[in-house]
Structures are given as C-alpha cells and as structure tokens.
N, C-alpha and C positions, 0 to 999 in steps of 0.2 A: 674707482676709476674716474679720472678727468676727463671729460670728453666736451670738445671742444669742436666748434663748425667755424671757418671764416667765410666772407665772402670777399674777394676782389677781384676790382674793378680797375682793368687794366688799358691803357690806352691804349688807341686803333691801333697805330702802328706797331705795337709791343705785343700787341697780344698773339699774336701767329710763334712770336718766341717766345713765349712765357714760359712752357712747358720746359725746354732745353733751358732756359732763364734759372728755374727753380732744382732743378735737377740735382747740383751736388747738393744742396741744402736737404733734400728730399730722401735722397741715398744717406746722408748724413744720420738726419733722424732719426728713419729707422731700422740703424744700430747704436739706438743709444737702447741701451739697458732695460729701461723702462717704458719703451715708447710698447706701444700695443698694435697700433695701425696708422698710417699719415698717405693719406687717398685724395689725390686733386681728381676733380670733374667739371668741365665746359658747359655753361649753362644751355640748354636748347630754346631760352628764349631771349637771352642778353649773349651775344658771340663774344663778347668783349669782357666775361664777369667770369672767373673761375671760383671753385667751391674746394674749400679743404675740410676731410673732415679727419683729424685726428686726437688719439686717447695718451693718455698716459697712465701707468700704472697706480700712481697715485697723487699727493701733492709736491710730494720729495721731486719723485723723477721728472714733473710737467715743472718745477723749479731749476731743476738742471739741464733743463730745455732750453728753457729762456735766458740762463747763464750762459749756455754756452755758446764758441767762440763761433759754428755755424752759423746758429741763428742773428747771432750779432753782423754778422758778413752778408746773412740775405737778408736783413733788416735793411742793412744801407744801399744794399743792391736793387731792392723792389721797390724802393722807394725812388729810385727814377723812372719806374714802370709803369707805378700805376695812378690812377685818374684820378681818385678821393681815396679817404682814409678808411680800410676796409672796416667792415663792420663781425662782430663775433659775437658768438654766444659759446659760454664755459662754465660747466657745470660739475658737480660732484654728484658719480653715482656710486653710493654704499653698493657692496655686494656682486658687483659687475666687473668681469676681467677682461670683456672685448664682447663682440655681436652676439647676440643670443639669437633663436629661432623662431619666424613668426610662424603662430598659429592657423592664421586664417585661411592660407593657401599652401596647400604642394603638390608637385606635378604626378599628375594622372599621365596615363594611357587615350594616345587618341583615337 
C-alpha cells in the first residue's frame, strides 16, 4: 500500500472554498481502481491548512493517479489556491490494504 499524507496551505480568501474547489478531483479518485481512501480534514489549529490523507493500492495504481487527466486539472487548479508549496510525506507499506485497528482503546459501556 502507498500511503501518502499532504498538507496544504491555502490562502485566506480560498480557503472557505477549497473543499467544493477539490471536489471533482476527490470524487474522481476515489474511482480509480486502485485508490483505497482519499480523506481531506481542516486543521483545528491552522483554519487555512487542509490535510489529505490518501492510499493506493500499490505503486502501479499511485502511478496512474498522478498520470491521470484529474489530477493533472487539479494540479493547475490548486495551484491558484494555495499559499506555498504543500508539503507531503509518501511511503510504501508491505502487507497493508487500507486502515487496520488500533489496540489501545475501544468503546466501553458508560
């Protein structure tokens, strides 16, 4: 699995539509084939900084992400949006097909 986090950092005025901004691009991706999860979330301490974090099935399918003609459209599209060049982190997990479950907590009875 590719799993992949961005952060960006959208200016003041854009950032209220970012969300409807990114929308077909988002709808796009996850129906590509291989895509696993592609989840934006608003930072609670930057209002102006949204968080992506999406997987891909593997290297093939996170390759045909980036080829294709979506991405290429909100590539040129976000790029009036946002403030600086976002920042990412992209990794290869062996053995992983999407969110596993954490150990540490699950819900009781109050």
């Amino acid at each position: 699995m590719i799993f992949i986090t961005v952060k960006f950092t959208v200016r003041p005025e854009r950032s209220d539509e970012w969300l409807d901004l990114v929308d077909d691009f988002t709808r796009a991706t996850r129906e590509e084939p291989g895509n696993l999860f592609f989840e934006w979330s608003r930072s609670v301490d930057s209002p102006h900084q949204f968080v992506l974090v999406e997987a891909f099935r593997d290297g093939e399918a996170g390759a045909a992400h980036v080829e294709s003609a979506h991405f290429q459209a909100a590539m040129d599209t976000m790029s009036y949006a946002i403030a600086e060049i976002p920042q990412i982190v992209s990794t290869d997990i062996p053995g992983m097909d999407g969110w596993g479950r954490m150990g540490e907590v699950a819900p009781r009875e109050a």
